[in-house]
BALUMKE-280095 format. One record per atom (N, C-alpha, C, O): x, y, z. Coordinates in steps of 0.02 Angstrom, whole numbers, plus 32768, in hexadecimal, padded with zeros to 4 digits. Example, Ala and Ser with C-alpha at 12.3 -4.5 7.8 and 13.67 -1.06 7.14 Angstrom:
2
82947EE48186/82677F1F8186/82947F5B8186/82C87F5A81A7/82827F908162/82AC7FCB8165/82858002818A/829E80398192/
This chain:
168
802A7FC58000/800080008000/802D803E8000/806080438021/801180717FD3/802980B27FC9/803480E18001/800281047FFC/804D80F28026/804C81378065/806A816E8052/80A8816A8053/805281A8803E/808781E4803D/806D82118074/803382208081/80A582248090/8099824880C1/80C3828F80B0/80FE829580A2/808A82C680B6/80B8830A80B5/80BB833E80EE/80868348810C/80E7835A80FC/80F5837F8115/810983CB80FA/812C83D280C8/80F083FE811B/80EA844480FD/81208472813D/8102848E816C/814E8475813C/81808482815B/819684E88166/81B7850C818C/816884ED8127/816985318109/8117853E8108/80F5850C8113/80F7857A80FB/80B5858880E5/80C085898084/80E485A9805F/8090855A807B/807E8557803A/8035856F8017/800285618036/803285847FEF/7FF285877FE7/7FC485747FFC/7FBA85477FD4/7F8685708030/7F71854F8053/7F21852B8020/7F0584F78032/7F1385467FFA/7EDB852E7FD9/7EE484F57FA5/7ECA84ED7F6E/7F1184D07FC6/7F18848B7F9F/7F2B846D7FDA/7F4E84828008/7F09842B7FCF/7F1583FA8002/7F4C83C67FF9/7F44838C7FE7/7F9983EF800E/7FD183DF7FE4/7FD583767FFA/7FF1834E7FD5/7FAB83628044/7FBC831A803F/7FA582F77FF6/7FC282D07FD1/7F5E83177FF2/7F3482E17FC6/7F6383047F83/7F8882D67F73/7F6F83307F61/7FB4833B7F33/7FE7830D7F10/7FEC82EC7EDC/801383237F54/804E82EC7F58/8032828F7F51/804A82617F30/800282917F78/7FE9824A7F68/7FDC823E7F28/800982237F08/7FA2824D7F0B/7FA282487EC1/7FE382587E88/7FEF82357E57/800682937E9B/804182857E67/807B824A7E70/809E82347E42/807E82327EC6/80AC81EF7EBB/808581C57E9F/80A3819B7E7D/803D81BE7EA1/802381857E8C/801481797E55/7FFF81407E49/801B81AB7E1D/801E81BE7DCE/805781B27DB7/805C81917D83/809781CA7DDD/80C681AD7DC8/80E581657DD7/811F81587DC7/80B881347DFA/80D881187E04/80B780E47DCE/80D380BD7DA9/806D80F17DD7/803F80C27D96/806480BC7D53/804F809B7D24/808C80D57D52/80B780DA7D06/810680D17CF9/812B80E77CCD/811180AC7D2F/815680917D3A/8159804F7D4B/812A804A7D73/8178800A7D44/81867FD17D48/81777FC67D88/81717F8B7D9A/816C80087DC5/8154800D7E01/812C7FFF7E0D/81277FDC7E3F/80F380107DE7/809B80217DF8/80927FE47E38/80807FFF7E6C/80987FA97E3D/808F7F897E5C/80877F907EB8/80667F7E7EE9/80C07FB77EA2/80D77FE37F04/808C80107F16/807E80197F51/8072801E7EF6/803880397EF9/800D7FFE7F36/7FFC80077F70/80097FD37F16/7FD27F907F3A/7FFB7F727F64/7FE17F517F91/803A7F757F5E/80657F3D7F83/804A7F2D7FD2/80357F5D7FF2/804A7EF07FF1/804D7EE4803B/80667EFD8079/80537EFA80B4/809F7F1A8056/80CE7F44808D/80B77FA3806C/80AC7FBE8035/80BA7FB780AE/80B37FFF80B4/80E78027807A/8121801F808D/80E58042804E/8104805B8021/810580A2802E/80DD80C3800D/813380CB805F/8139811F8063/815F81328035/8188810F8017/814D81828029/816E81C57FFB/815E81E68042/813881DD8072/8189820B8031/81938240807A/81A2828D805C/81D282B3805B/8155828C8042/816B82F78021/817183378049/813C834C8061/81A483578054/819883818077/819F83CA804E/81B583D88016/818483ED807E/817084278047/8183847A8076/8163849E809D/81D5847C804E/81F884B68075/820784F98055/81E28513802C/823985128069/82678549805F/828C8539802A/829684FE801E/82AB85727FFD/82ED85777FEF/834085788004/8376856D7FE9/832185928057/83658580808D/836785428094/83A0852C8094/832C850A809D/833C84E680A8/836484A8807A/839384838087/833B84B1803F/834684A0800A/8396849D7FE9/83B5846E7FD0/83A784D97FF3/83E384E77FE4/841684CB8017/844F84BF8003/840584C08059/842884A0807A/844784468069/847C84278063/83F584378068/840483F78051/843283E08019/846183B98021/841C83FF7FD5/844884167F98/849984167FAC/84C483EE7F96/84A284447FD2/84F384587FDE/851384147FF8/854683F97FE2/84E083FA8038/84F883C3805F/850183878035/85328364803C/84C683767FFC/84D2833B7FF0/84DA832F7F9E/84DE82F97F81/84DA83727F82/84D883777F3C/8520837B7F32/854083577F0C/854083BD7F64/858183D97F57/855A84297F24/858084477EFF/852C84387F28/8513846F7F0D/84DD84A47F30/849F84A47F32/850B84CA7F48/850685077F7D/84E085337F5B/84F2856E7F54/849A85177F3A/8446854C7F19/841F85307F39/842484FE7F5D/83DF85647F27/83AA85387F41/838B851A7EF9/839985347EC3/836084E37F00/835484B07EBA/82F884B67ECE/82D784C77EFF/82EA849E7E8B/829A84A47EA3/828384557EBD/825484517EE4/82A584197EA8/82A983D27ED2/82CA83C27EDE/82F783E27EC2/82E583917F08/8301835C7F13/82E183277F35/82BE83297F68/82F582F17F09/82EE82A17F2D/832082827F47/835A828E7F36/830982477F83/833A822E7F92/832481FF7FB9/830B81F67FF0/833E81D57F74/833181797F7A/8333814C7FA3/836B81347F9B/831681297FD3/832D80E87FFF/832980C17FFE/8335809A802C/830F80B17FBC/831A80707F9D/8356806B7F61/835280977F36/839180377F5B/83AF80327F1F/838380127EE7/83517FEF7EEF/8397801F7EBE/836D80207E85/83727FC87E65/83487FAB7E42/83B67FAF7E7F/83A47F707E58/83777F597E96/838F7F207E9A/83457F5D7ECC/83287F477F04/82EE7F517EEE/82BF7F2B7EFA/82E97F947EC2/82A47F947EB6/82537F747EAC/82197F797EBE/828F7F447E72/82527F157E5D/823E7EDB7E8D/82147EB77E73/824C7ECD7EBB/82457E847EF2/82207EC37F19/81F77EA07F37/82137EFB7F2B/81EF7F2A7F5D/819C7F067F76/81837EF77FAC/81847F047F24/81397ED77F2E/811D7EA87F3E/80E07EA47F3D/814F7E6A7F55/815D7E2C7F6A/81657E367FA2/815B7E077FC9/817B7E787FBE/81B77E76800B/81717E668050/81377E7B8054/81977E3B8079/81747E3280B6/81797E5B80EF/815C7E578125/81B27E9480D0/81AF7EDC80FF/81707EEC810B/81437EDC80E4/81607F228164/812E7F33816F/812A7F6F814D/80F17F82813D/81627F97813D/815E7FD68119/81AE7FE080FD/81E57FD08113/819E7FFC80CE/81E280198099/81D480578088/819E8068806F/8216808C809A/820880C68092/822C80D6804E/826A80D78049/81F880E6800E/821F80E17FC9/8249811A7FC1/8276811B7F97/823881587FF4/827D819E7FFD/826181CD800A/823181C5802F/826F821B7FF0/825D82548019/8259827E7FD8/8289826D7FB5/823782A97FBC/823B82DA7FA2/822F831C7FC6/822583168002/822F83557FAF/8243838C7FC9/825383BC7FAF/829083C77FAB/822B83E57F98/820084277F7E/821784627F8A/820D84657FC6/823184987F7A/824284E37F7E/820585027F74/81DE84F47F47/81FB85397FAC/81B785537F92/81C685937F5C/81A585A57F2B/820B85B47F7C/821D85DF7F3A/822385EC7F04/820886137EDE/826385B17EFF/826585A07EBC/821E85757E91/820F857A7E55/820285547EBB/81C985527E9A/81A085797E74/8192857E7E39/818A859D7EB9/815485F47E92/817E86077E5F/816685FD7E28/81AF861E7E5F/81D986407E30/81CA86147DF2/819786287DD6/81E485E17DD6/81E085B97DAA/818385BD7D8A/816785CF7D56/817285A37DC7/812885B07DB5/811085DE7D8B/80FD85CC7D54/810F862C7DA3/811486597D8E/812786737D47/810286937D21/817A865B7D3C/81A086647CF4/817986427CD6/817286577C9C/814785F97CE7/812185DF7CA1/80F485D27CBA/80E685977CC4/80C4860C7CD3/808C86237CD5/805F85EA7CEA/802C85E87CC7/806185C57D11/803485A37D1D/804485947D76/807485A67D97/8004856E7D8B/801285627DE0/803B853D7DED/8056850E7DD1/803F85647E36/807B85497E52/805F84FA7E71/808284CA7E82/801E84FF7E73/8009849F7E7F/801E84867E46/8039844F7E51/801F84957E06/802484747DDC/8074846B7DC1/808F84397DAA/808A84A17DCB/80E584A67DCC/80E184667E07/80C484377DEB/80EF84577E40/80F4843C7E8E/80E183E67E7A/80FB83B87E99/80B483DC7E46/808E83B37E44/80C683927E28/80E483637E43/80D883B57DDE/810083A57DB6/8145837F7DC1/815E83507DA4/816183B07E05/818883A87E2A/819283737E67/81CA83697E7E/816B835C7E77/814D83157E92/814882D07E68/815082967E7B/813882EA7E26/8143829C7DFD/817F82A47DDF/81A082727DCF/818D82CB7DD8/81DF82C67DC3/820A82A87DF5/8233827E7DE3/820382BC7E39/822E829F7E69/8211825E7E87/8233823E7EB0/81DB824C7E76/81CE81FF7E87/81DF81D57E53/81D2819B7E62/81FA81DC7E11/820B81BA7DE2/825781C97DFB/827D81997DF1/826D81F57E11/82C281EB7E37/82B881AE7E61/82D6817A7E52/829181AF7E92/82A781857EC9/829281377E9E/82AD81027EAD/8273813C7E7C/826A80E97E43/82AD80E57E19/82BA80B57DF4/82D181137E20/832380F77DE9/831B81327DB3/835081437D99/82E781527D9F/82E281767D5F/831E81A27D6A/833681AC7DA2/833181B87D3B/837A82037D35/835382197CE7/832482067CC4/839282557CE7/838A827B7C9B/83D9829D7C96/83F082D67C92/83F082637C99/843A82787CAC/8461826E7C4D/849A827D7C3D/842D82547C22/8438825C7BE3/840C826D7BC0/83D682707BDD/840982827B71/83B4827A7B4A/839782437B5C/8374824C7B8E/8397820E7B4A/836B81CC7B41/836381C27B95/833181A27BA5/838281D47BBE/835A81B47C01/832181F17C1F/82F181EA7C46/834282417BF2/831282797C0A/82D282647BD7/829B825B7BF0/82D882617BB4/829B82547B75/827C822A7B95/8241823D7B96/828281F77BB1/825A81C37BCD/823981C97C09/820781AD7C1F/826781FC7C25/824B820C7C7E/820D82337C6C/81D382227C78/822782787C43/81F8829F7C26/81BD82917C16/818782AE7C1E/81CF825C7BFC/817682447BC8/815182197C01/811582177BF6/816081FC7C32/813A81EB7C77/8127821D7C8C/80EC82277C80/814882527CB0/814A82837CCE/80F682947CB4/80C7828E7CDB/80EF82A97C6F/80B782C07C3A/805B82A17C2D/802282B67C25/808B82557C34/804582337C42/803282417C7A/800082627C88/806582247CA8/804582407D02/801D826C7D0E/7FE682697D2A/804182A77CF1/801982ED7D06/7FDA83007CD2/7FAB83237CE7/7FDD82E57C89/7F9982E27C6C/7F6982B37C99/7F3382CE7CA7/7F6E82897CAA/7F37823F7CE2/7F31827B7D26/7F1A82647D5B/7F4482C77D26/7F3482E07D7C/7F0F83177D5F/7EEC833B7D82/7F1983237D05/7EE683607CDC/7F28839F7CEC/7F1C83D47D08/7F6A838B7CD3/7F9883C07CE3/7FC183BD7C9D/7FD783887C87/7FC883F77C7E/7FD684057C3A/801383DD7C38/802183B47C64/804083ED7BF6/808283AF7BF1/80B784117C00/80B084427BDC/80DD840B7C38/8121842B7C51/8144842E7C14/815884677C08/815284047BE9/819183FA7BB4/816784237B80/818C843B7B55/812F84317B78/812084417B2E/812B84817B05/8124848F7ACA/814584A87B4A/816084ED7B0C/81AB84E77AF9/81C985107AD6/81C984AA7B16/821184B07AFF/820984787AC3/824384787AB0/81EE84527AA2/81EE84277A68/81F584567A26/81F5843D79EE/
């Protein structure tokens, strides 16, 4: 079974009910990855979104990136990735699949430059980093092209336009 649990560490927009959110965008992204399964699995399946600052953000970044900005996500995995696939089988009472973790600045800001909400920027930003903690990268074309085009379905299945489409 699916659990995301969020935490709002910062004031965010308050007229979105950022748990039920974050829930649906891990659970969009996960329906469309070799994952989907972790969804139903027997053992407790957590995402742990928290939803901060740019200080903080940037902290983490410096500490564990080696890059002293603030970023609009980061994930961070606790599962290795060749483990992944045995997860749905596991007789664990719970597996925590990792942590994502949100800038509210750099968010709005971004938001903003392409004109659309910052739920829907945030959202975006949530299935992108739950396809991190599943193994996804875009650390070349062909693995960004592929993350991308999940990323797209996901967020069309939540009624959220495609992010990539003014740069094609």
């Amino acid at each position: 079974m699916l659990s995301v649990e969020t935490h709002a560490a910062t004031p965010w927009p308050d007229a979105l009910d950022w748990e039920a959110r974050a829930g649906e965008a891990v659970a969009a992204a996960l329906a469309l990855t070799p994952y989907a399964a972790l969804a139903d699995a027997a053992p407790l399946v957590e995402v742990a979104v928290r939803l901060t600052d740019d200080v903080e953000v940037q902290t983490l970044n410096r500490d564990f990136r080696g890059k002293d900005k603030p970023t609009n996500v980061l994930s961070f995995p606790q599962v290795q990735d060749d483990l992944l696939e045995g997860l749905a089988n596991s007789d664990d009472g719970e597996i925590l699949l990792g942590d994502i973790v949100l800038a509210r600045e750099t968010c709005a800001r971004e938001a903003d430059e392409k004109a659309i909400s910052i739920a829907d920027h945030a959202t975006h930003l949530i299935v992108h980093g739950t396809l991190h903690l599943v193994g996804y990268d875009h650390m070349d074309d062909a693995s960004a092209a592929a993350m991308e085009a999940i990323e797209v379905k996901a967020l069309a299945s939540l009624g959220i336009a495609n992010p990539y489409a003014d740069q094609d």
